[in-house]
N, C-alpha and C positions, 0 to 999 in steps of 0.2 A: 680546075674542077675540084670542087669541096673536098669529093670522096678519095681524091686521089692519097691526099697528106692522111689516109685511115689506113691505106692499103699498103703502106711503102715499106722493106723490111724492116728499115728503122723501127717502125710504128708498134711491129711484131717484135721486136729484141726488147721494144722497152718495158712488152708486157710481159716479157717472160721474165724481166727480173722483180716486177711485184709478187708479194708472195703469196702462195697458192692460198684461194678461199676456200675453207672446206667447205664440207658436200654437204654438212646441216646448216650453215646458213643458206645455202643454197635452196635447200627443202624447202625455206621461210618465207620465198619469194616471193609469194602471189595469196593472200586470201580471199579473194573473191569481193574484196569490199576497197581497192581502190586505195586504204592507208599506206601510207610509202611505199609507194611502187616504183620510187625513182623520178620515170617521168611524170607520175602523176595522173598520164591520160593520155592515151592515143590522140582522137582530137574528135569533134563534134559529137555522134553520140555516143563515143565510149568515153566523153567528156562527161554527160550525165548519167549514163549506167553507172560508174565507176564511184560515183560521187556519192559520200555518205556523211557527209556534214551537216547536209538542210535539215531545221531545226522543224521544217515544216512535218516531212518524214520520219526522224529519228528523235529527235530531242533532247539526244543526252543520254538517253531511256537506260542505254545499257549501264551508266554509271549507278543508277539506281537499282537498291537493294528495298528490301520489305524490313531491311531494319533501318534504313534512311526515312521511310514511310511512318514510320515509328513505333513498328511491331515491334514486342519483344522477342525474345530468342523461341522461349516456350513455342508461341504462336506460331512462327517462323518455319516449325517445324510441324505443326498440324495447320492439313490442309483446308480442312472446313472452318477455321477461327482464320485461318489468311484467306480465302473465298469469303467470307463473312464479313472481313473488313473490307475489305473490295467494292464490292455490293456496298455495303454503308456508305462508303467516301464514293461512290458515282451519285449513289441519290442525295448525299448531301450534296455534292458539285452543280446536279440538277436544280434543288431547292435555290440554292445561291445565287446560280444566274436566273432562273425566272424573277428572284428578287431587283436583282441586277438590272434587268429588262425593264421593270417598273420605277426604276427612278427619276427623280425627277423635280418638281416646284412642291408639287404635292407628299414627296413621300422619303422619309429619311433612308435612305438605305444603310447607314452602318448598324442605327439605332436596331432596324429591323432584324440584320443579319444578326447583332448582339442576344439577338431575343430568339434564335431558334437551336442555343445550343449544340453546335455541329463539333464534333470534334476535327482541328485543323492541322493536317499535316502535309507533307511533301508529295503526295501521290493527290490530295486536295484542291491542293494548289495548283501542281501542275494540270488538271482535271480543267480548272477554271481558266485559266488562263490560255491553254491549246486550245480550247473553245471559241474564246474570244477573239482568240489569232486565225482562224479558218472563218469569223464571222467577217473578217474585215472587206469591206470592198468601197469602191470609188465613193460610196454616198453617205459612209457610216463611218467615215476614220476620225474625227471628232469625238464621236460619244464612245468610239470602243477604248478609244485612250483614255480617255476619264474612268471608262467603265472597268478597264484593266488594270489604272494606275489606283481607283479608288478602291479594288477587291483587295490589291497588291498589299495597300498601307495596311487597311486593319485586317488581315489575316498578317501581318507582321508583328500586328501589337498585343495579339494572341497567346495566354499562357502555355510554356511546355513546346513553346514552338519556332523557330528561328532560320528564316528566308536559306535555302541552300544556292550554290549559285548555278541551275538549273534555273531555280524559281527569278535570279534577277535575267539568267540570260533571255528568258520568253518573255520578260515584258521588258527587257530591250528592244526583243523583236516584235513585239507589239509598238512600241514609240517608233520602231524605223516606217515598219509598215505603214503607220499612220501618219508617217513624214516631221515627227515631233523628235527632233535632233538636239535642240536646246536640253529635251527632257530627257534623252535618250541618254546625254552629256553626262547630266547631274545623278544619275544612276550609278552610271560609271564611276564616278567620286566618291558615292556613296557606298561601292562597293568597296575604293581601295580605304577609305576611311574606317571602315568594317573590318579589315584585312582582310578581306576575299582576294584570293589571288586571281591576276589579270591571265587568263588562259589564253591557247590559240583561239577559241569560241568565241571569246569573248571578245579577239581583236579581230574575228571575219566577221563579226555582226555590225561593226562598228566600221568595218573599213570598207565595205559593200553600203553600207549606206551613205557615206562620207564621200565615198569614189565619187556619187553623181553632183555633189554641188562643187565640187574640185577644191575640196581641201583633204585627200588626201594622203600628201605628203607632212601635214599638220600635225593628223594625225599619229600617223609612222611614228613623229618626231617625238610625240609623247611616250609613245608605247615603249621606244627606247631608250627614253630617259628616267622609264619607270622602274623602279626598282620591284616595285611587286610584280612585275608580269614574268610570267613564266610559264612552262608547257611541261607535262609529264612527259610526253614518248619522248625528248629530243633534250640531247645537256643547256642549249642554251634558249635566249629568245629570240634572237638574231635568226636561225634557222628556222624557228617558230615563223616568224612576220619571212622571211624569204618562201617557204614554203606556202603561205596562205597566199602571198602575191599570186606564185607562180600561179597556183589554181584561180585567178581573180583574172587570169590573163592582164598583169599590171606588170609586164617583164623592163619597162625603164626604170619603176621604183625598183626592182630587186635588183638593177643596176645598180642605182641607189643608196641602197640598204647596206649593199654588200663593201660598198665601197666605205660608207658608215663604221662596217664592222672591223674591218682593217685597219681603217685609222683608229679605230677604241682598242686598238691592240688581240682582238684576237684572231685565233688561229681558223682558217678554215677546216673541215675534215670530210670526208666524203660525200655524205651528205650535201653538204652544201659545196660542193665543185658541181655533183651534179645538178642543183640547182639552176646558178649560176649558169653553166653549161646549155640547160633546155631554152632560157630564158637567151641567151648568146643565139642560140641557132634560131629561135622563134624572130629575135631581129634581122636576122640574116648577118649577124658578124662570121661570117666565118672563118676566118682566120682568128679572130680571140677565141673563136670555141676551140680553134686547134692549139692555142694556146694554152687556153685551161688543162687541157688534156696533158697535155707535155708537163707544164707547170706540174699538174697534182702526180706525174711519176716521179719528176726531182723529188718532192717533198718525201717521198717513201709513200705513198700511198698507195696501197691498191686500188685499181678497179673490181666495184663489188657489183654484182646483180646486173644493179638499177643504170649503173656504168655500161656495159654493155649494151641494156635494152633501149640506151639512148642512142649507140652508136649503131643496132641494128636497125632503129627509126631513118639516122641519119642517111644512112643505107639504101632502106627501101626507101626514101621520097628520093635518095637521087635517082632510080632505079641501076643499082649496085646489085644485082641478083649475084653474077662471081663474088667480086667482095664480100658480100653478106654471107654466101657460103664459107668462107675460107674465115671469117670472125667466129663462125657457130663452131668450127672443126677447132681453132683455137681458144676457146673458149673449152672442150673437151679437151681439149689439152693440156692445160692448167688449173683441172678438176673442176670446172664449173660446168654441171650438164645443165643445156638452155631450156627452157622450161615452156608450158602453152604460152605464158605472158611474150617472152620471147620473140616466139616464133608468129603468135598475133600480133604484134606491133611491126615485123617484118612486113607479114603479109598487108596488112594495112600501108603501109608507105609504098609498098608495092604496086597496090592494085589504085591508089590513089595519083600513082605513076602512067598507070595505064597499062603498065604488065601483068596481065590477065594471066599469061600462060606463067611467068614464075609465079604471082600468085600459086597459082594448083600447083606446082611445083614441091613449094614448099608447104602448103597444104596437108601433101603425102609424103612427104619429108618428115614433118609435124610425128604423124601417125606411124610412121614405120619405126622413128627414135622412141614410140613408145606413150606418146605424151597425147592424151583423148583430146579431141577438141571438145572444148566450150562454148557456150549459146554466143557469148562473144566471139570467140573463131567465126564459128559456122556467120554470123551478121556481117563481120567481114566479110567474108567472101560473098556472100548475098548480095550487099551493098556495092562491093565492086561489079558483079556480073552486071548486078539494074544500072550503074551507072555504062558501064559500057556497051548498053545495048543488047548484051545476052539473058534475057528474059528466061529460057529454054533452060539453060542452067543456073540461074538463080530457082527455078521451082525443083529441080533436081537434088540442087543442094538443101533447099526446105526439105523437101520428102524425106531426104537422107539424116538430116538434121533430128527430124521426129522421130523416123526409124531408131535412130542410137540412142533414142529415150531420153535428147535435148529438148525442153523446153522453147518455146520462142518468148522472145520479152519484146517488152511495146516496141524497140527501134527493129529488132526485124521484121516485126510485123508491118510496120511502118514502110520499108524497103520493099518489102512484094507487095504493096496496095498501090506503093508507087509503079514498083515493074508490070504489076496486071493492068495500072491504066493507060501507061506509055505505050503497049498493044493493043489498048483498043478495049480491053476485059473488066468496064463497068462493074458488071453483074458479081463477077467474082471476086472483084476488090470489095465491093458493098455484103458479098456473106462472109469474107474475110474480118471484116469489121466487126461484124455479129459474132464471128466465130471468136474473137478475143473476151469478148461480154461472159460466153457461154465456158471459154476456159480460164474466168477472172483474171486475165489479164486487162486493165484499165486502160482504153488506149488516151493518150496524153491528148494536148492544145495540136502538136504539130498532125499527128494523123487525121483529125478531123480537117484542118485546114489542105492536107493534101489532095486527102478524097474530092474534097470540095471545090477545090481548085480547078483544078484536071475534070470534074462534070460540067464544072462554066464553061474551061476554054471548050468542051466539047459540045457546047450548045445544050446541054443535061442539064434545067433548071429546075426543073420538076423533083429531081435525087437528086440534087444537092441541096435542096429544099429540105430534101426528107431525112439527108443524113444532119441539117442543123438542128430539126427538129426532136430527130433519134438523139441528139447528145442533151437538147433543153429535158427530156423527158427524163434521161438518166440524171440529171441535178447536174450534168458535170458541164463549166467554162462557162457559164449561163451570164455571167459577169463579163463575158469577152464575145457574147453575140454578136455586139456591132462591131468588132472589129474583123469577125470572117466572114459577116456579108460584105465588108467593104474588102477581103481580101482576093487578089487575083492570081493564079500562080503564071510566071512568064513562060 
């Protein structure tokens, strides 16, 4: 039994001789955005909640300032001259691409863009190009590449102005999208020829596209033989490319990698045990996972945080409810108070186990230690009840959820449209749906196809007619029509 070699006093002597973590990196644990969490990601949708890398959503955004944008300081600092540029660079970005649209046999478009005097800066650019990356779909990935690569070049060639590596990583992700790897390649060259340095960003855009024609590990090979790549949040790049795998669910390359790293002489450090670690148990080594573990206490290292919250995972999916208790009590015992993340990643292996009732357990455990739940908590527990057939207390726990002044995000909402149709509750999965419109919550590709599903199997062709039609009206998936009418849920 895996969990046994967690629970043995050995296991307990060895933690008490790391030294205590204090109680402010502690605090640090969890921001709500999924960066170093350790594991990285409970699994399925706290795989996507958690995730904040898609360029599609975020973009970098927050690395940008209004003096990257090319305000001066003055401006910077008055609000109507920075509203005022704003305004300016959307309607230029406007102007651009309707130019943009028009090209063609007949009509120069640099010539023309030269002619309407735009001032061109980094909020410009990315204007244009995040445009042209939400335009792309199955019929049009030909001319957006041209269209994206031909904005790209002459606003590069522009005075006072100089590509940031925002601006090359969207029209990376413009040539992935569009399946143009060759061009996607020569970008990448062009950046390190520039001396743009090679980022985490920069090797998840490139290693997500690369995964699907199986060169891969090619790639890898480059990235660490490159001397420019490198990551801010992390000392090396090795833990950079082992942490993008791990999120890439690519756990034999972070085998891989790791073994790479070793032979190039360096040291592992926490970090990357836990790694290593997730990726060990995600194969099912168990025993090298018990090894890592052992391993990184000879080396003097402590277990930090994220060390734990992998062992409370490991825990709850074996359903370990004692065990799991008796890590939280040690873990207070060597200053480390376990935190919602914690005690969510528990409850999730738990209830993914099928123990409903430790679920709740720890639940009110959760709350009496002090620590509120989160819209993620409460989803766990949601998602366990609907899966287990307790429908009666997954709406319980919604009610309750709302009462504490939680929010639902699209996966819980997602879970009670599933739990109201499993009993039969059409009607009020379909104003569930409405009800997310109405509290701008956007429900994603997977909710429409649930509702949808579950009205087939119920002979309901008529609504689910009407919920494909309610999502073509809202603009949203409209590109993935044929594939939910050909979808069936089992």
């Amino acid at each position: 039994m895996y969990a046994v070699a967690l629970l043995s006093p050995k296991f307990f002597r060895r933690f008490t001789y790391f030294r205590v973590i204090s109680r402010k990196l502690c605090n640090r644990v969890y921001n709500g955005d999924g960066h170093e969490n350790g594991f990285g990601r409970i699994e399925d949708f706290l795989n996507e909640s958690w995730k904040s890398s898609d360029v599609e959503h975020k973009v970098e955004e927050k690395g940008d300032t209004f003096g990257s944008w090319g305000i001066n300081d003055d401006s910077s600092r008055n609000f109507s001259s920075r509203q005022s540029f704003i305004n300016e660079t959307k309607y230029g970005a406007e102007r651009i691409l309707a130019i943009l649209h028009q090209d063609g046999p007949g009509l120069d478009a640099k010539a023309v863009l030269n002619g309407l005097a735009v001032r061109v800066s980094g909020l410009l650019v990315r204007e244009v190009l995040f445009s042209i990356l939400k335009m792309i779909n199955s019929a049009n990935k030909n001319r957006c590449a041209k269209l994206g690569y031909k904005f790209f070049v002459w606003s590069g060639e522009q005075e006072n102005y100089r590509h940031t590596e925002n601006a090359y990583h969207l029209m990376m992700k413009i040539f992935a999208e569009c399946g143009e790897l060759k061009a996607m390649w020569r970008l990448v060259e062009e950046m390190i020829e520039k001396g743009y340095p090679m980022t985490a960003r920069t090797f998840n855009i490139v290693i997500c596209s690369c995964r699907e024609a199986g060169i891969a590990r090619t790639v890898i090979e480059r990235f660490i033989k490159s001397k420019v790549f490198n990551y801010r949040q992390v000392k090396d790049s090795f833990n950079a490319i082992l942490r993008s795998l791990l999120i890439l669910n690519q756990y034999k390359l972070v085998e891989w990698v790791y073994q790479q790293m070793l032979a190039a002489g360096h040291c592992p450090n926490a970090l990357t045990y836990n790694i290593i670690m997730c990726a060990k148990f995600r194969l099912g080594k168990l025993d090298e996972f018990h090894g890592l573990l052992a391993e990184m206490g000879r080396c003097g290292l402590s277990p930090d945080i994220h060390t734990f919250n992998i062992l409370l995972h490991v825990l709850g999916k074996g359903d370990k409810p004692v065990a799991a208790l008796k890590l939280l009590n040690h873990m207070k015992d060597v200053g480390i108070d376990p935190s919602v993340l914690h005690y969510t990643t528990l409850i999730d292996g738990l209830s993914r186990a099928g123990n409903l009732e430790a679920s709740q357990y720890f639940f009110d455990e959760m709350v009496r230690h002090g620590c509120t739940p989160d819209v993620v908590s409460y989803t766990v527990m949601i998602t366990g009840f609907v899966a287990g057939g307790q429908i009666d207390k997954a709406q319980a726990m919604f009610a309750e959820m709302i009462d504490k002044g939680q929010l639902p995000n699209v996966f819980t909402y997602n879970s009670m449209i599933r739990g109201l149709c499993l009993i039969g509750k059409f009607e009020e999965a379909w104003l569930m749906l409405k009800e997310m419109d109405s509290k701008g919550c956007n429900p994603n590709f997977l909710v429409y196809t649930t509702l949808v599903g579950y009205l087939r199997n119920a002979g309901k062709l008529s609504k689910a007619h009407e919920v494909i039609r309610h999502m073509m009206e809202k603009g949203r998936y409209t590109h993935l029509v044929s594939k939910i009418k050909n979808y069936r849920r089992c």
